[in-house]
C-alpha positions in Angstrom: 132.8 143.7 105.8 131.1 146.7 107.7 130.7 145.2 110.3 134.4 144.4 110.7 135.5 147.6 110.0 132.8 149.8 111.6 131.2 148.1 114.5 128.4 145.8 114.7 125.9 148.3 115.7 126.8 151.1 113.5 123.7 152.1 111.3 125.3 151.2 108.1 125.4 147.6 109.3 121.9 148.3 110.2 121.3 148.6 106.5 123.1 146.2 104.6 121.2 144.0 107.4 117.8 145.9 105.8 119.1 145.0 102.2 119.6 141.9 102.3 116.2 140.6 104.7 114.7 142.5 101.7 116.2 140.6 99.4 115.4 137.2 101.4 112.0 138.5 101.7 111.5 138.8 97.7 112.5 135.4 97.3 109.7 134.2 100.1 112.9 133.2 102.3 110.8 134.7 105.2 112.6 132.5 108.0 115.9 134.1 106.8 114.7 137.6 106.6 113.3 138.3 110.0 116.5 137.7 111.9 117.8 140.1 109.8 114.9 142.6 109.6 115.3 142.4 113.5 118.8 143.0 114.2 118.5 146.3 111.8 115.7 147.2 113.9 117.4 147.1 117.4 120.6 148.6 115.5 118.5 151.6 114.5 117.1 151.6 117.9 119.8 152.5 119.1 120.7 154.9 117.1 118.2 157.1 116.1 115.1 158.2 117.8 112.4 156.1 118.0 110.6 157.9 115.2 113.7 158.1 113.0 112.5 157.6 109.2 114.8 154.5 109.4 113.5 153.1 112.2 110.1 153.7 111.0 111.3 151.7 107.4 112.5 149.0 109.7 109.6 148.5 111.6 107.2 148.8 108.6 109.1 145.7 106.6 109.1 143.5 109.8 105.5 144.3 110.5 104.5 143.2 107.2 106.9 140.0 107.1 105.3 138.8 110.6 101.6 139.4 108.9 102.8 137.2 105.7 104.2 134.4 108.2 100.9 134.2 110.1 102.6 135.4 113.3 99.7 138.4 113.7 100.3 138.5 117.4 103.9 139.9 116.4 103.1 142.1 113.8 100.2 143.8 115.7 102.9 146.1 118.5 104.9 146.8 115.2 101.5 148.1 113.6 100.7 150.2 116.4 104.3 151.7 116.6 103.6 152.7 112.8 100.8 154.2 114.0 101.9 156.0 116.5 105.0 157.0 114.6 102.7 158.5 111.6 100.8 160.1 114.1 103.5 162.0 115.8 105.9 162.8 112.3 102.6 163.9 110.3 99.6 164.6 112.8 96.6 162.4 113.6 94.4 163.6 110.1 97.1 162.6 107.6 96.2 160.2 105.2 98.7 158.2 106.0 97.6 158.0 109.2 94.8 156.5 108.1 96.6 154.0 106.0 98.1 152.5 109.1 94.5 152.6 111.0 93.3 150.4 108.0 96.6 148.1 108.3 96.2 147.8 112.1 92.5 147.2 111.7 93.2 144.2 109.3 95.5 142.2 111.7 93.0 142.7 114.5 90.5 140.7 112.0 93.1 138.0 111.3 93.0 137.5 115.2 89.3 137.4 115.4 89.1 140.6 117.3 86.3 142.4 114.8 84.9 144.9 117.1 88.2 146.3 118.1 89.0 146.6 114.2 85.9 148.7 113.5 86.6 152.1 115.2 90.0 151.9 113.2 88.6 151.4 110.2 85.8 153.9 110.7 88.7 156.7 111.4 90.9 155.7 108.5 87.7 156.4 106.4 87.2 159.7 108.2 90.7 160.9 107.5 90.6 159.8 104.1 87.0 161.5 103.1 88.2 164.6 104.9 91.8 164.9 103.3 91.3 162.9 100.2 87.7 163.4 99.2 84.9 161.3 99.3 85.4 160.3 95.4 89.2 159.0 96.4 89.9 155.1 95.5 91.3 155.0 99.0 87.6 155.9 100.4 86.5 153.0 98.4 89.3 150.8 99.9 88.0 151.1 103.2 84.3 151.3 102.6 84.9 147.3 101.1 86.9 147.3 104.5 84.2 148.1 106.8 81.5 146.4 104.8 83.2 143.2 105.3 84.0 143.8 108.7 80.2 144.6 108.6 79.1 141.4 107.3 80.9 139.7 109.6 79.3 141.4 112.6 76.0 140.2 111.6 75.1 143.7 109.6 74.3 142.5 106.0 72.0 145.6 105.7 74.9 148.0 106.3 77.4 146.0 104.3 75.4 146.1 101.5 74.9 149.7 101.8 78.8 150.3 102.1 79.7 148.5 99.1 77.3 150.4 96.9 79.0 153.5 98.0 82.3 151.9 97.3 80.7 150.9 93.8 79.5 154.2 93.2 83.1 155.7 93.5 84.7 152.8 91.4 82.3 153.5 88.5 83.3 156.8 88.3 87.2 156.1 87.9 88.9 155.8 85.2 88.6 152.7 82.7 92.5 151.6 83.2 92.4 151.8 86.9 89.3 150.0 87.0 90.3 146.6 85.3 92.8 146.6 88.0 90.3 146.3 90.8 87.8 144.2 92.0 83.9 144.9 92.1 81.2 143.7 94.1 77.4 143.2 93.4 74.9 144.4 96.1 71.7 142.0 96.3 68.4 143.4 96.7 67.8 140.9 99.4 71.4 142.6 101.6 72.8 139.4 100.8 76.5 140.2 99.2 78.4 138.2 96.5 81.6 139.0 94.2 81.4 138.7 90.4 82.7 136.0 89.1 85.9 137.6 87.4 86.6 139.0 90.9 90.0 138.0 93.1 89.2 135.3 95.7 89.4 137.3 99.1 90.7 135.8 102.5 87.4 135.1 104.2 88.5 136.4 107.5 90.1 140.0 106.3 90.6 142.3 103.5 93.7 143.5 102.0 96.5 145.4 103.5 95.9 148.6 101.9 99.4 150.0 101.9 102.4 150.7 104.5 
């Protein structure tokens, strides 16, 4: 209907083309959802600026729909835009900056590219200490991050030693937000494993932290 009556590039198509790929995207329909999640974005291309807060909503759903489908090489430019959108709206030391160094980093990993991912991760965790504070549960986030990365890079030693930080943080949050994550056990020996109780992890990567 609005696109009848007001044009098929008008940004209020652009939305109800947002809606509904969100709606598709709820309901795992992801084959549905990107067409849609990319028409809005080339709608709001168009017009708005490139760092538009609409824009920037379009290309954070699509990035994270393309990462869901296993299409990593798609969702990497769009995770980079993000970046480089956050970076120019808020300044290079926001915290959410970091958030999308840590999201970025994590689909270099799904591609295998590890030593590219490290540097991102390692100023996501600088942002966050210096903004956030070195207690923060987004400190801890990435410290599991980078020791994982770690362990893959042949560093047990150092992994080991970055999820004892990460430990030492989590035991000193509260009780209620603790049973909601997961906690690791550091072996004498620099060898990691996860408790039992704790959420099997993608082998390859860690978890999105949050667009």
């Amino acid at each position: 209907m609005r696109e009848s009556v007001q044009g098929p590039d008008h940004p209020d198509v652009a939305q109800s083309l947002h809606n509904l790929a969100a709606l598709y995207n709820d309901q795992k329909m992801y084959d549905k959802a990107e067409p849609l999640y990319v028409r809005a974005y080339q709608i709001r291309l168009k017009a708005f600026p490139p760092h538009h807060g609409s824009v920037a909503s379009t290309i954070k759903h699509l990035a994270v729909l393309y990462r869901k489908q296993g299409k990593y090489a798609e969702a990497e430019p769009l995770y980079r835009q993000a970046l480089e959108i956050r970076e120019k709206t808020f300044g290079k030391s926001h915290p959410s900056v970091g958030t999308a160094l840590n999201n970025l980093a994590v689909v270099l990993c799904l591609q295998g590219r590890q030593s590219e991912a490290l540097p991102l991760y390692e100023r996501g965790l600088q942002i966050y200490e210096e903004t956030l504070g070195g207690s923060h549960p987004r400190v801890a986030e990435t410290l599991v991050n980078l020791a994982k990365l770690s362990y893959d890079l042949g560093s047990p030693e150092k992994a080991a030693q970055l999820y004892k930080r990460a430990n030492d943080i989590r035991e000193n949050e509260p009780q209620h937000v603790l049973s909601r994550r997961s906690s690791f056990s550091v072996l004498s020996n620099g060898s990691l494993r996860k408790h039992s109780h704790a959420p099997q992890a993608n082998d390859s990567v860690s978890r999105v932290i949050s667009l």
